[in-house]
C-alpha positions in Angstrom: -42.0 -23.8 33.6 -41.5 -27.4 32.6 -44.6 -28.2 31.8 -44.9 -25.0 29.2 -41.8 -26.8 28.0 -43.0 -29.7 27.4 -45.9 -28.3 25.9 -43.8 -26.7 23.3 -42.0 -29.1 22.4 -44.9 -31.1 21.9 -46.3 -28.4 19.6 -43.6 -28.4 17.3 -42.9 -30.6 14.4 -41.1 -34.3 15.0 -39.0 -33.8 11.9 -38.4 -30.3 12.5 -34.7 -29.4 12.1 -35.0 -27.8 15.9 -36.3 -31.7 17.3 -33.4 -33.3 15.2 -30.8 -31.2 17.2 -32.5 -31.8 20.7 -32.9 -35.7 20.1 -29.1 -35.2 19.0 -28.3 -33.3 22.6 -30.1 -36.2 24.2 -28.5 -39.2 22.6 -31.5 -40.4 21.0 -29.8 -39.9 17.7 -26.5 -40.4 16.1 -24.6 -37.7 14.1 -24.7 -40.1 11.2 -28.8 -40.4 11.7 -29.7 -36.9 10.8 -30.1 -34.9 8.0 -30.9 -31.6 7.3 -32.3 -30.0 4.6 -29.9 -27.2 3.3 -27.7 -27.8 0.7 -25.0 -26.7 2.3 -25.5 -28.3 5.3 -22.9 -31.4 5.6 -24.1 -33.0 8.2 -23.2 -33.2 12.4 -19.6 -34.4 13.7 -18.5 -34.6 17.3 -20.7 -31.7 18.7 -20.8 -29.9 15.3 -22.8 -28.7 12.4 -20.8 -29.2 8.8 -21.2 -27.0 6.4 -19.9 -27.6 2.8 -20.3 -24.4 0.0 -20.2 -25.8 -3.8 -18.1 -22.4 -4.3 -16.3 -19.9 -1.9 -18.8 -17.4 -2.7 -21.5 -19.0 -1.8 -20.7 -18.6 2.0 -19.7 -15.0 1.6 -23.0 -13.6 0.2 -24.9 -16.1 2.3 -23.3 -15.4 5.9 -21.2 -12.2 4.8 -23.7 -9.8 2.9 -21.7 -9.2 0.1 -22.8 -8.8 -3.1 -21.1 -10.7 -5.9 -18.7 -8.4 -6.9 -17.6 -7.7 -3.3 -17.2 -11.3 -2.6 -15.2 -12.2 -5.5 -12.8 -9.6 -4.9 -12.5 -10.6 -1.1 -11.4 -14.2 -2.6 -8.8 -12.5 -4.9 -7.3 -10.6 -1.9 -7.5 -13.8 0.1 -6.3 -16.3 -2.2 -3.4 -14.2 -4.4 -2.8 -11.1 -2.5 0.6 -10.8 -4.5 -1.3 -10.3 -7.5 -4.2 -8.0 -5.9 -2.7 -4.7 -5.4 -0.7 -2.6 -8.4 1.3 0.5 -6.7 2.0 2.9 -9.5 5.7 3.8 -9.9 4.7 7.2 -10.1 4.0 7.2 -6.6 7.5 5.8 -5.8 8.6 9.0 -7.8 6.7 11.2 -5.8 7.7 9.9 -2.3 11.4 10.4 -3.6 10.6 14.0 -4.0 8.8 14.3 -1.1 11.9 13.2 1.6 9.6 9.8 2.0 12.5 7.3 0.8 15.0 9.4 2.9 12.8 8.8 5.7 13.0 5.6 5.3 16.4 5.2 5.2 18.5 3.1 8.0 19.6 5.6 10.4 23.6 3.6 8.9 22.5 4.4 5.8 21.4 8.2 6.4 25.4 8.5 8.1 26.5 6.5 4.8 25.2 8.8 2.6 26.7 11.9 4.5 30.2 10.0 4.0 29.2 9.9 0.4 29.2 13.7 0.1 31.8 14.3 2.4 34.0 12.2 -0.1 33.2 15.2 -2.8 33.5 17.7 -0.5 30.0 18.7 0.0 28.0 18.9 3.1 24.7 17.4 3.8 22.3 18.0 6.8 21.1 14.3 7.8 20.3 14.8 11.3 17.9 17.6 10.9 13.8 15.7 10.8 11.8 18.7 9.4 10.3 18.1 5.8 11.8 20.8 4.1 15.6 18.9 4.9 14.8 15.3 3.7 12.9 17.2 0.0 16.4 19.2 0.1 18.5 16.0 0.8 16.5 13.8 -1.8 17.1 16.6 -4.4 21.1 16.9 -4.1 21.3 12.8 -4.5 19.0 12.9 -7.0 21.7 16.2 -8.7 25.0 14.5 -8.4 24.5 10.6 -8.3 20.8 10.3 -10.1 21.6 6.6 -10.8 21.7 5.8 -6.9 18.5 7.8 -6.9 16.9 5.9 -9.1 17.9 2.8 -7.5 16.8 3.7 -4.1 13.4 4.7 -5.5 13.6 1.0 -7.0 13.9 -0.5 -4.0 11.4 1.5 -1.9 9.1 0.8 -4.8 9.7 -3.4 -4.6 9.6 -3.1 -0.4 6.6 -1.1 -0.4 5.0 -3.7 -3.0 6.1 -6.8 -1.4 5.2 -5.2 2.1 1.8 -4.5 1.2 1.0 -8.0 -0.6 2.5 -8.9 3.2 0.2 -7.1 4.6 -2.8 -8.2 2.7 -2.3 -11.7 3.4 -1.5 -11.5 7.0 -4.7 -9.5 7.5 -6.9 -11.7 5.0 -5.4 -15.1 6.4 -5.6 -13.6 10.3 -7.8 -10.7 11.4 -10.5 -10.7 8.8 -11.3 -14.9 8.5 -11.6 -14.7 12.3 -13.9 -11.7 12.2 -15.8 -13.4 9.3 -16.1 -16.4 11.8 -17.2 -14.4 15.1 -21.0 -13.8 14.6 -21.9 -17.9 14.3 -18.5 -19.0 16.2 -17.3 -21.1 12.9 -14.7 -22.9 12.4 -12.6 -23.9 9.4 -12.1 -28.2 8.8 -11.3 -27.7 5.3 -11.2 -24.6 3.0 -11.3 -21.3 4.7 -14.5 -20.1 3.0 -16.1 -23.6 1.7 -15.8 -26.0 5.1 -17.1 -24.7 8.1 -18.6 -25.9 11.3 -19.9 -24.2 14.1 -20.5 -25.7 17.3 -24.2 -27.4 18.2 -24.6 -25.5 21.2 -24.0 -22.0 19.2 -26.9 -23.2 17.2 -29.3 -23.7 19.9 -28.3 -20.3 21.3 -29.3 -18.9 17.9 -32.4 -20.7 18.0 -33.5 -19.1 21.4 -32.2 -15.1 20.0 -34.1 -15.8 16.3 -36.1 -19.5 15.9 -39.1 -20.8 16.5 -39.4 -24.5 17.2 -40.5 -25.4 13.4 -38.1 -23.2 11.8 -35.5 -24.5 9.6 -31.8 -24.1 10.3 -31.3 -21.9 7.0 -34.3 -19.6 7.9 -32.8 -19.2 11.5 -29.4 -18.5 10.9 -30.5 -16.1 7.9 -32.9 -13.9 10.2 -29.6 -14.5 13.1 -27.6 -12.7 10.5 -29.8 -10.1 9.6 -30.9 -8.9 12.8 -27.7 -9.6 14.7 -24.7 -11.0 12.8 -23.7 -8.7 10.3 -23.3 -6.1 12.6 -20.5 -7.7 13.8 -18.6 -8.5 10.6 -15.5 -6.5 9.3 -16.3 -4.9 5.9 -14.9 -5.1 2.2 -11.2 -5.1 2.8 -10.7 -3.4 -0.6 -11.4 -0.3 1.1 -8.5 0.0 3.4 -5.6 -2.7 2.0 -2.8 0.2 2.2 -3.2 0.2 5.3 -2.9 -3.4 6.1 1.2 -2.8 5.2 3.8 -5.1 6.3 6.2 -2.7 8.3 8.4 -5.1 9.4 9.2 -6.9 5.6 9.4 -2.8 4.5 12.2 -2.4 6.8 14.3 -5.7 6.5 13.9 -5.2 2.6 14.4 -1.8 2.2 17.4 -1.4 4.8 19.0 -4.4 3.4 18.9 -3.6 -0.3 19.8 0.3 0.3 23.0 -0.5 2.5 24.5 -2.4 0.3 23.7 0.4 -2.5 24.9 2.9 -1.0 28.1 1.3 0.1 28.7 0.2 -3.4 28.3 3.8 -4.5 31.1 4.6 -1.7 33.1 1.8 -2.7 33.0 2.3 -6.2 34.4 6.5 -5.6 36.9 5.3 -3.0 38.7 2.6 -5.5 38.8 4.8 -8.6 40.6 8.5 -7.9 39.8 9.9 -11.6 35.9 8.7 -10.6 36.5 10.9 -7.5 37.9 13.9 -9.4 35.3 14.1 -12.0 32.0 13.8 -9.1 34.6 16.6 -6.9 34.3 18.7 -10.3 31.1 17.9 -10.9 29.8 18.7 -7.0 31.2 22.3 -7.3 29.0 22.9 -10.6 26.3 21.6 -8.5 27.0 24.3 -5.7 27.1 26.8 -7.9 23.5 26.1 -9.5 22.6 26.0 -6.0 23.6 29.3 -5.2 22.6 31.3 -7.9 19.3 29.5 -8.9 18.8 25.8 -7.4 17.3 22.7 -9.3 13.8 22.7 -11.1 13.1 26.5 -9.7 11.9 28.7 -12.3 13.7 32.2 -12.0 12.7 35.6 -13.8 15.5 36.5 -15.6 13.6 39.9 -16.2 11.6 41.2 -19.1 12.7 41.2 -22.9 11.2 44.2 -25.0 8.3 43.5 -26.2 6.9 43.6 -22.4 6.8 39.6 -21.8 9.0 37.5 -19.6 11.9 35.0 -20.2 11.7 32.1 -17.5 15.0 30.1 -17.1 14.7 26.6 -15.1 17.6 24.6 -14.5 16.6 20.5 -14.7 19.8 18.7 -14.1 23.4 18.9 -14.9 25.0 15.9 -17.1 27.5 14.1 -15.2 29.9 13.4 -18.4 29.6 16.6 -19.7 29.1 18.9 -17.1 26.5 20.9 -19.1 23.3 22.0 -17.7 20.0 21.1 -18.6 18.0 23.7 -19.0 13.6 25.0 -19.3 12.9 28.5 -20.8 9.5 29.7 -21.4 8.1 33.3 -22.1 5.2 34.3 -20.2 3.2 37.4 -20.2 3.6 37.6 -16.4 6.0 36.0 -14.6 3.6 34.8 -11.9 1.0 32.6 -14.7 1.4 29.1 -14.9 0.6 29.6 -18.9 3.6 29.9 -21.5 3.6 31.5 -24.4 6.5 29.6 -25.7 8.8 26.8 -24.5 12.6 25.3 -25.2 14.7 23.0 -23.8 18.4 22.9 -24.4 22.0 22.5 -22.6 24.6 25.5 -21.4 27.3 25.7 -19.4 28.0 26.8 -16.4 29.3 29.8 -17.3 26.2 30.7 -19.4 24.2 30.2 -16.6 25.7 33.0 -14.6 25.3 35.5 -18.1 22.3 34.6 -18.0 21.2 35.9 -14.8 22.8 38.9 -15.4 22.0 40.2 -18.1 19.9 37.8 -20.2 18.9 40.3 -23.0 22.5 39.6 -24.8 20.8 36.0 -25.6 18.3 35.7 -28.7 16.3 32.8 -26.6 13.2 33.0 -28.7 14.3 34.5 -31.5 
């Protein structure tokens, strides 16, 4: 065995990169005495190869497989992940609808808002977890106090932003540098993605999986990667960055912002008795629209003469006025998602109730 050893090593090249690292292991040369050929390639320090990239990318498409694209938007993600993602308000909207934001909510907060209604004498189930509770609960804040509705969709909108960039970061800074530097156990001495080093005696290791004696350090650690390394590396992050949310800055954000909402809102009723009377007034229209119809249902109020359909949808009721907004649209069956014609206008709430009863007294269309 030694003597095939020696024989090898007698084989291969004197200024092969393979001989400069084994005169290095034996002391016969300094780190500042060697040189290797890559570009990259720094130099030795202390029991380590340097490497130096002229740009960031240059290490990702050379040790991570990724094309250009890829790679850029890996150094976006990594280097401004508060500018990388854009959630769309809309979303926001939707989750608000959906009994998401409720979720949300403080378990305080979920009791504050149930004082809130108590206050104008309505009754709200907070305790109940199914689906179709926290789309009902969203629904009456969003009927009689819209404004904290649309500030509590404001904040889950910013906490969900900020938690996400969060998110990003952590994950870019954290799990997916270290997983970048697994395959040739690198380490950072400078720039994350620029100034690497990786120890000498991972190199030899590499050399025995994927060299030859006169093979270059580039050409081994190129067929290392391809035949070996990249299996181990995470892949575009792009793909998954929802899910690197921060959960913890959601909830410190989100619960501290909607408190103090909230109790404002309670405040603000509890110090100004006129305030109170008018949302007590306005809560019993609200009931009644409940009752007979509910919000943004569309009801059949029957069929008008000339054999079509008159649709009535309730949108809202104004808080000033206590007038109803109002959808009608004629169909030529009441179960088509087609209109032939549409209005929008306001009625009261005692219209509403003529309506339902006998809604061929109004010329809607005419």
């Amino acid at each position: 065995m030694r003597r095939l050893g020696k024989i090898l090593v007698e084989q291969a090249n004197e200024d092969s990169d393979f001989m400069k690292l084994l005169a290095l292991s034996k002391g016969r040369l300094s780190d500042n005495e060697v040189e290797f050929d890559a570009d990259y390639i720094y130099g030795v320090k202390d029991g380590y190869l340097l490497f130096w990239f002229d740009e960031e990318e240059d290490f990702l498409e050379k040790f991570g497989d990724f094309e250009e694209y890829d790679a850029k938007d890996i150094l976006w993600m990594y280097y401004d992940p508060h500018n990388y993602e854009f959630t769309d308000y809309y979303s926001a909207e939707e989750d608000w609808k959906e009994g998401y934001v409720w979720y949300s909510l403080s378990p305080e907060s979920k009791k504050e808002i149930k004082k809130l209604f108590n206050l104008i004498d309505m009754d709200v189930d907070v305790e109940s977890g199914s689906d179709e509770a926290a789309r009902e609960i969203s629904s009456q804040i969003s009927n009689v106090f819209p404004a904290l509705a649309e500030t509590l969709t404001d904040r889950y909108y910013y906490a969900k932003e900020g938690a996400i960039s969060n998110g990003i970061e952590n994950y870019m800074r954290g799990e997916f540098i270290q997983d970048m530097y697994t395959p040739l156990k690198l380490e950072s001495w400078g720039d994350s993605f620029k100034k690497l080093k990786m120890p000498l005696s991972q190199l030899m290791l590499i050399y025995s999986f994927s060299g030859s004696l006169n093979d270059s350090i580039d050409d081994v650690l190129e067929r290392y990667m391809s035949t070996r390394g990249y299996k181990m590396l995470p892949g575009n992050p792009r793909e998954d960055y929802y899910s690197y949310e921060d959960g913890e800055y959601f909830n410190n954000e989100f619960h501290k912002e909607s408190s103090w909402d909230i109790e404002k809102t309670i405040s603000d009723l509890e110090d100004d008795e006129e305030k109170l009377e008018n949302y007590k007034k306005y809560a019993e229209i609200i009931k009644f629209v409940n009752k007979v119809i509910g919000f943004n249902k569309e009801k059949n109020l029957g069929k008008n003469p000339d054999g079509t359909y008159t649709m009535l949808k309730v949108m809202n009721v104004e808080p000033d006025t206590g007038k109803l907004n109002v959808e009608f649209r004629k169909k030529e069956n009441p179960n088509t998602w087609s209109s032939m014609d549409f209005k929008k206008g306001k009625i009261k709430q005692s219209t509403l109730g003529n309506l339902i009863n006998n809604h061929q007294l109004f010329d809607i269309f005419d």
